[in-house]
HTML snippet that shows the backbone in 3Dmol.js (N, CA, C, O; Angstrom):
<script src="https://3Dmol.org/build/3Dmol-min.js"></script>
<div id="view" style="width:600px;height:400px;position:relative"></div>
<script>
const pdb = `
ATOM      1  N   UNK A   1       0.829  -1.177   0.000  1.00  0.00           N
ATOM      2  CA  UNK A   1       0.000   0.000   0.000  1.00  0.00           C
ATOM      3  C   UNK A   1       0.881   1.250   0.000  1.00  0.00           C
ATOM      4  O   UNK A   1       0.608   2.030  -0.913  1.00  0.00           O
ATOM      5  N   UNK A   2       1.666   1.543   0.642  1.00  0.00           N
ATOM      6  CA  UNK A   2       2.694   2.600   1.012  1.00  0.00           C
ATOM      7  C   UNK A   2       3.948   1.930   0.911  1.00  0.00           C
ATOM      8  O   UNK A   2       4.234   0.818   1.356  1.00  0.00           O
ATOM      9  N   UNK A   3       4.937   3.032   0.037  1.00  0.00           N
ATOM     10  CA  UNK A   3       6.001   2.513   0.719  1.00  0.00           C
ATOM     11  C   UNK A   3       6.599   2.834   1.887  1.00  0.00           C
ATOM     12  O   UNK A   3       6.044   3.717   2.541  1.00  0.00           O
ATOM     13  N   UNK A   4       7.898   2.196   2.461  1.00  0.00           N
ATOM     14  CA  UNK A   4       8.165   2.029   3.986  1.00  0.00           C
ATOM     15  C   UNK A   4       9.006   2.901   3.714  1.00  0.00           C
ATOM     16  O   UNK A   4       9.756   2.790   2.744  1.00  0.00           O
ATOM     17  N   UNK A   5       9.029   4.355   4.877  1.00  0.00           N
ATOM     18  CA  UNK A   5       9.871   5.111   4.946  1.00  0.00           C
ATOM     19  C   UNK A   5      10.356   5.641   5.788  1.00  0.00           C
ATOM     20  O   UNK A   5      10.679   6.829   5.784  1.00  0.00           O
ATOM     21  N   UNK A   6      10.560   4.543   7.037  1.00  0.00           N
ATOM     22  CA  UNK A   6      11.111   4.501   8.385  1.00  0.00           C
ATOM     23  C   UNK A   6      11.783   3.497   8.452  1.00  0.00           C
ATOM     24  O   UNK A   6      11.590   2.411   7.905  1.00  0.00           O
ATOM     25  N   UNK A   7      12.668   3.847   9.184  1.00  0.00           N
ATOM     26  CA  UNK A   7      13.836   2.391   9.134  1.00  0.00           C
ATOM     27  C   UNK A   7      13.707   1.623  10.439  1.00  0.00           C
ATOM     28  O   UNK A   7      12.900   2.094  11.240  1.00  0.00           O
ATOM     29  N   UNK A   8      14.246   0.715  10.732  1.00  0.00           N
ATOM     30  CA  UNK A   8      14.028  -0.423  12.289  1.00  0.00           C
ATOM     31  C   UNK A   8      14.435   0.232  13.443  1.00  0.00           C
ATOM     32  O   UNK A   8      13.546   0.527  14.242  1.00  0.00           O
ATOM     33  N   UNK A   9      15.437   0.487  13.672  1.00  0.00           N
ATOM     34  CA  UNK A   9      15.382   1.539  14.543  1.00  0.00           C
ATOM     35  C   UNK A   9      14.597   2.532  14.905  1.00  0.00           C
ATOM     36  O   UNK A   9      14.240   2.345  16.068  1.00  0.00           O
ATOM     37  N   UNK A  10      14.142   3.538  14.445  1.00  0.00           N
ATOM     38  CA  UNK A  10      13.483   4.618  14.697  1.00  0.00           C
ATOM     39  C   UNK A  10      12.284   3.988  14.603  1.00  0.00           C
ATOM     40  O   UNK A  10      11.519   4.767  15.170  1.00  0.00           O
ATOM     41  N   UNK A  11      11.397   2.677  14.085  1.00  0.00           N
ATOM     42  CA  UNK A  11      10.158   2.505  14.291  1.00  0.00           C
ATOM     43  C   UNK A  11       9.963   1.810  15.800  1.00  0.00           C
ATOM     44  O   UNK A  11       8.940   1.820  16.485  1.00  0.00           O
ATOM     45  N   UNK A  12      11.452   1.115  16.152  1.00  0.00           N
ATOM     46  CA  UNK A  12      11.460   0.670  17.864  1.00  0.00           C
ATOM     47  C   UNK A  12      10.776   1.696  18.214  1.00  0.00           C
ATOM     48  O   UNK A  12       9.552   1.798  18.305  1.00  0.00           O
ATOM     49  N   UNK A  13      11.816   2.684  18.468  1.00  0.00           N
ATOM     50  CA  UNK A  13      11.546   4.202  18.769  1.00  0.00           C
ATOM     51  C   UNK A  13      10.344   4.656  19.100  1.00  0.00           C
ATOM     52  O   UNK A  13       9.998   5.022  20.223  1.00  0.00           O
ATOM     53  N   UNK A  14       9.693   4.635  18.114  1.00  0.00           N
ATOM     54  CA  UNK A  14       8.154   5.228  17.727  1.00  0.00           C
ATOM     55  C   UNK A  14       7.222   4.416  18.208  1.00  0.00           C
ATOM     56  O   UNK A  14       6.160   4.976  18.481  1.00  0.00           O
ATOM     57  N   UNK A  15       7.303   2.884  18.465  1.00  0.00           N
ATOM     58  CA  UNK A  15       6.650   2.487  19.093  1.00  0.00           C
ATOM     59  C   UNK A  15       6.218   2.056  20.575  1.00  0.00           C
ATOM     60  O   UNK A  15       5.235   1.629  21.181  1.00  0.00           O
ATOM     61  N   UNK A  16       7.675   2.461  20.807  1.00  0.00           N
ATOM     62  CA  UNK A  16       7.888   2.637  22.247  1.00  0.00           C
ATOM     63  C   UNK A  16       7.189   4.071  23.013  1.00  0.00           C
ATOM     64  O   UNK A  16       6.487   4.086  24.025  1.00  0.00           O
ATOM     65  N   UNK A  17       7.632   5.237  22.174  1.00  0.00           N
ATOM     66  CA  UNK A  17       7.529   6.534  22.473  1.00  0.00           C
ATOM     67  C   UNK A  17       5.635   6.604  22.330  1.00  0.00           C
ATOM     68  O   UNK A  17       4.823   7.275  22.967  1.00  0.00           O
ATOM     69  N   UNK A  18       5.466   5.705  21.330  1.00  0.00           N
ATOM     70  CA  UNK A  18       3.677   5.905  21.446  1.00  0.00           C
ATOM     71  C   UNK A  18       3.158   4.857  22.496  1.00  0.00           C
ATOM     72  O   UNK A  18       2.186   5.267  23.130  1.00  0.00           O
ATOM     73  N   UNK A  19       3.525   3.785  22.772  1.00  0.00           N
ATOM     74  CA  UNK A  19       2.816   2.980  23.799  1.00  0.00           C
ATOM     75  C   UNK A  19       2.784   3.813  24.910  1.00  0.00           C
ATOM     76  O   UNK A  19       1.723   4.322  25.269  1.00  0.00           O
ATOM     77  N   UNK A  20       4.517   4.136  25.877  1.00  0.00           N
ATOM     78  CA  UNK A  20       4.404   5.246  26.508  1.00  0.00           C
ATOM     79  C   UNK A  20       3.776   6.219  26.920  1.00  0.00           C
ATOM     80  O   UNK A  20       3.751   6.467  28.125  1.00  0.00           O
ATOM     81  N   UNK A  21       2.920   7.235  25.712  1.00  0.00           N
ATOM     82  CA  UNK A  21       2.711   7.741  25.612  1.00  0.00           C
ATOM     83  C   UNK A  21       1.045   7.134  26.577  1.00  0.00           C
ATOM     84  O   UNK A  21       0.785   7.442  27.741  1.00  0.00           O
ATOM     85  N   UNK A  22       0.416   6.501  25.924  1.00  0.00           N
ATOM     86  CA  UNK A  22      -0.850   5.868  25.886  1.00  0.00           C
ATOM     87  C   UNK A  22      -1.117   5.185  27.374  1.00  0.00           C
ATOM     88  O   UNK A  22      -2.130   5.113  28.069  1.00  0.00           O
ATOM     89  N   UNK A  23       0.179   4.738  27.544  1.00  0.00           N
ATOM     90  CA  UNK A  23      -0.183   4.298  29.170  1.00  0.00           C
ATOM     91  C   UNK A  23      -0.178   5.329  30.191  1.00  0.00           C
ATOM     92  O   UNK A  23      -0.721   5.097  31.271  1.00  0.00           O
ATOM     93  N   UNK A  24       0.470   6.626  29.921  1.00  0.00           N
ATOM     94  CA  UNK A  24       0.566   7.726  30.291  1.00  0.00           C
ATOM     95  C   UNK A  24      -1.353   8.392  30.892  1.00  0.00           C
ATOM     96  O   UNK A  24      -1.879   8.823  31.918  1.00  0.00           O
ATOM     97  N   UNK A  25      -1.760   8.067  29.405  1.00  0.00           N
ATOM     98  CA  UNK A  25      -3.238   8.647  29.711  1.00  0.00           C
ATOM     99  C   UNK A  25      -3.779   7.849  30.835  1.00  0.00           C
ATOM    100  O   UNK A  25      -3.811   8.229  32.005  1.00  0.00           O
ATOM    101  N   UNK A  26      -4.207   6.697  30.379  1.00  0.00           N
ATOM    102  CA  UNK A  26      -4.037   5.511  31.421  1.00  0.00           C
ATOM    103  C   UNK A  26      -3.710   6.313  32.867  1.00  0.00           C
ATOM    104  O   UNK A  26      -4.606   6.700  33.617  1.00  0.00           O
ATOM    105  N   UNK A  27      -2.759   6.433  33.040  1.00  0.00           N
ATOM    106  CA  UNK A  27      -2.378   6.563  34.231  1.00  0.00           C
ATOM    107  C   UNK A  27      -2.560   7.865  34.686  1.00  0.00           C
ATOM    108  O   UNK A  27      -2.027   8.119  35.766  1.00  0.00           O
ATOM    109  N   UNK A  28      -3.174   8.742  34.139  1.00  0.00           N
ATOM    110  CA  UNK A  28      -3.115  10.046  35.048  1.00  0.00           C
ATOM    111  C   UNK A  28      -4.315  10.656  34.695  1.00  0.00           C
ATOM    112  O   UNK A  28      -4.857  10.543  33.596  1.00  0.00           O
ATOM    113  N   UNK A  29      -4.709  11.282  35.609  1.00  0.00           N
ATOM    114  CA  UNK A  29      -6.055  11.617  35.786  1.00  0.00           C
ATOM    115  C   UNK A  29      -6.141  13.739  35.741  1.00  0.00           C
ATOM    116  O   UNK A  29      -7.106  14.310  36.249  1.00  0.00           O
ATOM    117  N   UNK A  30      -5.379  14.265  35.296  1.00  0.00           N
ATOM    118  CA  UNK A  30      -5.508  15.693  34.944  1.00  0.00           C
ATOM    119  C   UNK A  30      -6.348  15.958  34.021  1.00  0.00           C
ATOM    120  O   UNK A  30      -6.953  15.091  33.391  1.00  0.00           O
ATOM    121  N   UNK A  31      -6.488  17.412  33.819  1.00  0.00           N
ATOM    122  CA  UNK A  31      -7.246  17.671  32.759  1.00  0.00           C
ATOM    123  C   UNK A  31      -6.883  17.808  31.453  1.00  0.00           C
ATOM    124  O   UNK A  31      -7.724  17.967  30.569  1.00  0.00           O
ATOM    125  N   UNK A  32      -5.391  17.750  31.190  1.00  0.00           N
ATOM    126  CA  UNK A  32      -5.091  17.326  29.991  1.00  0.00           C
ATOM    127  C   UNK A  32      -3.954  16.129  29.572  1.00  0.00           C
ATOM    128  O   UNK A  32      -2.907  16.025  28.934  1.00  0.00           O
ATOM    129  N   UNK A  33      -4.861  15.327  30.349  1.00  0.00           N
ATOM    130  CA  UNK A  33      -4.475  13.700  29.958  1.00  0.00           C
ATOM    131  C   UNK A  33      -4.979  13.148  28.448  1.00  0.00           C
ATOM    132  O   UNK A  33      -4.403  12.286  27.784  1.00  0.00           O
ATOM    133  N   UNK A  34      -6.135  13.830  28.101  1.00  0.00           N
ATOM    134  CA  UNK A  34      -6.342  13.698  26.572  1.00  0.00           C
ATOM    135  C   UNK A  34      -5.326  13.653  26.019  1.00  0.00           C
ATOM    136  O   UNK A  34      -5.101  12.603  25.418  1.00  0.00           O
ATOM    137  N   UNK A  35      -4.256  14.765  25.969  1.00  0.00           N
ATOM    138  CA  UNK A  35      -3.098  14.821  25.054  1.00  0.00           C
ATOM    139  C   UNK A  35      -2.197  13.689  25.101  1.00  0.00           C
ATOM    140  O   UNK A  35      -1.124  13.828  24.514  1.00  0.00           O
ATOM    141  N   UNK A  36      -2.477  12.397  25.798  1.00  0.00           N
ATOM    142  CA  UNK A  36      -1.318  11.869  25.969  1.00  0.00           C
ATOM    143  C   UNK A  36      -2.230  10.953  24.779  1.00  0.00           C
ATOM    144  O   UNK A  36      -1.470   9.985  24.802  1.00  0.00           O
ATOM    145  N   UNK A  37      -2.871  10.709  24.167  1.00  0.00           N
ATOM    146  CA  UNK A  37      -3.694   9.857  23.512  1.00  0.00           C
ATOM    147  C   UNK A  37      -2.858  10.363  21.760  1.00  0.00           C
ATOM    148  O   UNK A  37      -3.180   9.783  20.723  1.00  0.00           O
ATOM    149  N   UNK A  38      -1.941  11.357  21.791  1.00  0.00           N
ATOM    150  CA  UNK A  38      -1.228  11.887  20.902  1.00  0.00           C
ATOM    151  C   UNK A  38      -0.070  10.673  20.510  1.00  0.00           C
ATOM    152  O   UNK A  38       0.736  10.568  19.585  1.00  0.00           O
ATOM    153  N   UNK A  39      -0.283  10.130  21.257  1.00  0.00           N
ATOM    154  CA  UNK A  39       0.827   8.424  20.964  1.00  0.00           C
ATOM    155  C   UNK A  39       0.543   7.821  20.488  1.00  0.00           C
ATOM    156  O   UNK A  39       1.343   7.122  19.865  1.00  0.00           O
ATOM    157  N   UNK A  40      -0.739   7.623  20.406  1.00  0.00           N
ATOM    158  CA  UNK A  40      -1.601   7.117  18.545  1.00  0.00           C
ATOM    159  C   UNK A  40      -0.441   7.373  17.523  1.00  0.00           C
ATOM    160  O   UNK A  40      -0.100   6.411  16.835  1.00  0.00           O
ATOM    161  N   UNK A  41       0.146   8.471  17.367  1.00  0.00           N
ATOM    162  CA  UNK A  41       0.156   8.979  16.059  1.00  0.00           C
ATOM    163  C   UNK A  41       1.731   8.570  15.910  1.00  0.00           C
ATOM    164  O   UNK A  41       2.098   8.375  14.751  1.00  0.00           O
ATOM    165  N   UNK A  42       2.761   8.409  16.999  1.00  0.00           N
ATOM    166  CA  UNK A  42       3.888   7.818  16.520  1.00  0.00           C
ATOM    167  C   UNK A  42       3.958   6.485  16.848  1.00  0.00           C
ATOM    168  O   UNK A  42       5.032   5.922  16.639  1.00  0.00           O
ATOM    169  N   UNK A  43       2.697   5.613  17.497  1.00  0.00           N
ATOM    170  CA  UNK A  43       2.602   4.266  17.785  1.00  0.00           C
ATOM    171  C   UNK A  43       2.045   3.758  16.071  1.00  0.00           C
ATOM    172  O   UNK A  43       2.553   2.869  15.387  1.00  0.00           O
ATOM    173  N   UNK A  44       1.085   4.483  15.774  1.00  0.00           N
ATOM    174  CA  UNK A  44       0.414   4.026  14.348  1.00  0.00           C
ATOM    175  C   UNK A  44       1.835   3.859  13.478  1.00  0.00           C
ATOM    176  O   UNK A  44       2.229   2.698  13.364  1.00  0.00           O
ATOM    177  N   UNK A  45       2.643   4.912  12.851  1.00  0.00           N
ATOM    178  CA  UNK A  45       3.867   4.909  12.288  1.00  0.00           C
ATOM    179  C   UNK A  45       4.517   4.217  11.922  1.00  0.00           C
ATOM    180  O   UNK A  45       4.992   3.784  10.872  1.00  0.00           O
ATOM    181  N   UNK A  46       4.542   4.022  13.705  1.00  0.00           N
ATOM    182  CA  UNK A  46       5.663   2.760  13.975  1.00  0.00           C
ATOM    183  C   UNK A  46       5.966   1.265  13.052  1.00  0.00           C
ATOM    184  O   UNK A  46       6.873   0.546  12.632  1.00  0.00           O
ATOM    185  N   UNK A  47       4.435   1.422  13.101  1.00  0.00           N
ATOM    186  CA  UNK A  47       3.516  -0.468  13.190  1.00  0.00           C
ATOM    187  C   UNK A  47       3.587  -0.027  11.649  1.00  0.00           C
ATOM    188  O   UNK A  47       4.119  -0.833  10.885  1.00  0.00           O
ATOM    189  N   UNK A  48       3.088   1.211  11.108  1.00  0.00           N
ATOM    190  CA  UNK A  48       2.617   0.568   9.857  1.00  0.00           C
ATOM    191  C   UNK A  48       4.235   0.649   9.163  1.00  0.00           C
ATOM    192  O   UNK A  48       4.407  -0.232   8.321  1.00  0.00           O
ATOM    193  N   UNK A  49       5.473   1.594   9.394  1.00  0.00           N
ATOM    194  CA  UNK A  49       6.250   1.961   8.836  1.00  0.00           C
ATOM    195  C   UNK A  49       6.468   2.685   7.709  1.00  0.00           C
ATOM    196  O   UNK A  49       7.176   2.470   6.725  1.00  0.00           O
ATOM    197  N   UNK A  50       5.664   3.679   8.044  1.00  0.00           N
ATOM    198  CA  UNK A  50       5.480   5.028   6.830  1.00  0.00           C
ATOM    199  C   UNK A  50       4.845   5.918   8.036  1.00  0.00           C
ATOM    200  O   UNK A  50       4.146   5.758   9.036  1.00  0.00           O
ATOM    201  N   UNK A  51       5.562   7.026   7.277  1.00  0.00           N
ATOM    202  CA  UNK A  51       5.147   8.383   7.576  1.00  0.00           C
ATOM    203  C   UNK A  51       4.983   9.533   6.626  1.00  0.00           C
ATOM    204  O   UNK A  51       5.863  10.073   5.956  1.00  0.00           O
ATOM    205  N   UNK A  52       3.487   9.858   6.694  1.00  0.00           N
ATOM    206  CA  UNK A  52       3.516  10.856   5.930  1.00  0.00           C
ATOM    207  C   UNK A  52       4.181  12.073   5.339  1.00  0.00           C
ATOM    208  O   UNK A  52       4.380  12.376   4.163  1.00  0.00           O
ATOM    209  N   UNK A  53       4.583  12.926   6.899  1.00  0.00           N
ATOM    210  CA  UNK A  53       5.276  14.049   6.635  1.00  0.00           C
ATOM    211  C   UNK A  53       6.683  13.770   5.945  1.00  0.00           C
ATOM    212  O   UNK A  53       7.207  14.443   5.057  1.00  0.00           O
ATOM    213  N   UNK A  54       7.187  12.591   6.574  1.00  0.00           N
ATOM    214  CA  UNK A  54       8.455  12.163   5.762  1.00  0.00           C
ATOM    215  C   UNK A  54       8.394  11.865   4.253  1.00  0.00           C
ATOM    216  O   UNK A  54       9.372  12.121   3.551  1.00  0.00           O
ATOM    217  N   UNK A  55       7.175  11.284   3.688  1.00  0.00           N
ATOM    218  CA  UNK A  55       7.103  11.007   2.026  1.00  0.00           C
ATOM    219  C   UNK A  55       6.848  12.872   1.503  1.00  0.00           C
ATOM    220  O   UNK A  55       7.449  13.508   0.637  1.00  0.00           O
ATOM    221  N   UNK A  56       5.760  13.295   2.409  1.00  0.00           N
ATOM    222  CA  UNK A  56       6.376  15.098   1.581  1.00  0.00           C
ATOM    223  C   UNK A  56       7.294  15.713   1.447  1.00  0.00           C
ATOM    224  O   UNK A  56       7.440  16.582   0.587  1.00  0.00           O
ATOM    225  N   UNK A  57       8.489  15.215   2.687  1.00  0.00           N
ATOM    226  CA  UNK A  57       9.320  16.175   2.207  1.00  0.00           C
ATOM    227  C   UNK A  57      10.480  15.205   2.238  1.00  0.00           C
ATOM    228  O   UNK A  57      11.408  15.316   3.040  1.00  0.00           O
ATOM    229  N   UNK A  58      10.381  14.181   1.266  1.00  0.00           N
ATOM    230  CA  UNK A  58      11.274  13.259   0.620  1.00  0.00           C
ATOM    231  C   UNK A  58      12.179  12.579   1.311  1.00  0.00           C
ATOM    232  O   UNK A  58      13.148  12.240   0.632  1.00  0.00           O
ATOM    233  N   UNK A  59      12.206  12.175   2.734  1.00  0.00           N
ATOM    234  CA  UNK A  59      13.043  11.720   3.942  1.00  0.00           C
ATOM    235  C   UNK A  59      12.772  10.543   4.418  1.00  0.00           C
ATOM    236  O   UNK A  59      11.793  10.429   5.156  1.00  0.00           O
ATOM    237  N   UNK A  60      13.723   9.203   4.043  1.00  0.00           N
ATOM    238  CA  UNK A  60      13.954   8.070   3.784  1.00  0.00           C
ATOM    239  C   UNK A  60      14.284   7.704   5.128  1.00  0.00           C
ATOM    240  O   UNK A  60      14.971   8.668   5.464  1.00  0.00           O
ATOM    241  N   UNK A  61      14.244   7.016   6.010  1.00  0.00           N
ATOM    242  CA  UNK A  61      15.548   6.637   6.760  1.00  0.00           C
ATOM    243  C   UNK A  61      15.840   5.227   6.833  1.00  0.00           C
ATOM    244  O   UNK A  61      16.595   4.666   7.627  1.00  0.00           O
ATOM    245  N   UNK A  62      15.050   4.652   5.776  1.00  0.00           N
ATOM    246  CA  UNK A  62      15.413   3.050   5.780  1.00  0.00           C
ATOM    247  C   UNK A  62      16.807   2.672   4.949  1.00  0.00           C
ATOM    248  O   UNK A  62      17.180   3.066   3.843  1.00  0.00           O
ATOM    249  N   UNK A  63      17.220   2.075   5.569  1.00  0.00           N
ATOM    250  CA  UNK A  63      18.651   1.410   4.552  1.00  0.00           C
ATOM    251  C   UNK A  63      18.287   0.757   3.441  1.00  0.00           C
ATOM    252  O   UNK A  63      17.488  -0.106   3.078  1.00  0.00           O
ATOM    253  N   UNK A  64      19.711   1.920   2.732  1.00  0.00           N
ATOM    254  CA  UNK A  64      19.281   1.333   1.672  1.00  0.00           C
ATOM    255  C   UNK A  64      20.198   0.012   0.661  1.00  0.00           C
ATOM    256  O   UNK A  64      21.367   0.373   0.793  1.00  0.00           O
ATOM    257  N   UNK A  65      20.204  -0.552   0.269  1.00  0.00           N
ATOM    258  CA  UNK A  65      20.618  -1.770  -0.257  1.00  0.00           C
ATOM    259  C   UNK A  65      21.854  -1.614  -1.292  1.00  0.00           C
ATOM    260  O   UNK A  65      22.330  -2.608  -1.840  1.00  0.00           O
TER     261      UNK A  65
END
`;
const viewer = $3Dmol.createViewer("view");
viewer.addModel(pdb, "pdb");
viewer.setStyle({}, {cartoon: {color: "spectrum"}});
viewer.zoomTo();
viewer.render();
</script>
């Protein structure tokens, strides 16, 4: 469907930094704990291995062969 334009490393990264993120909400009860639900968006990334903003402005970081 997409091509992959995150490399293994940085999707660890991203999926770590979004789970994190998500257990965060989970765990805290303020009034802007919503925002931690913002880990969707580098947990999704992660998993699928594409990122949008990176295919606009032409930024690869997968190895390349």
């Amino acid at each position: 469907m997409f091509k992959q334009n995150i490399g293994n490393i940085e999707r660890i990264l991203r999926v770590l930094v979004g789970a994190a993120l998500i257990l965060g909400y989970f765990l805290s009860d303020g009034a802007y704990s919503w925002l931690y639900l913002l880990g969707i968006i580098p947990l999704a990334t992660g998993v699928i291995g594409y990122c949008p903003p990176y295919a606009w402005l032409g930024i690869n970081t997968c190895k390349r062969s």
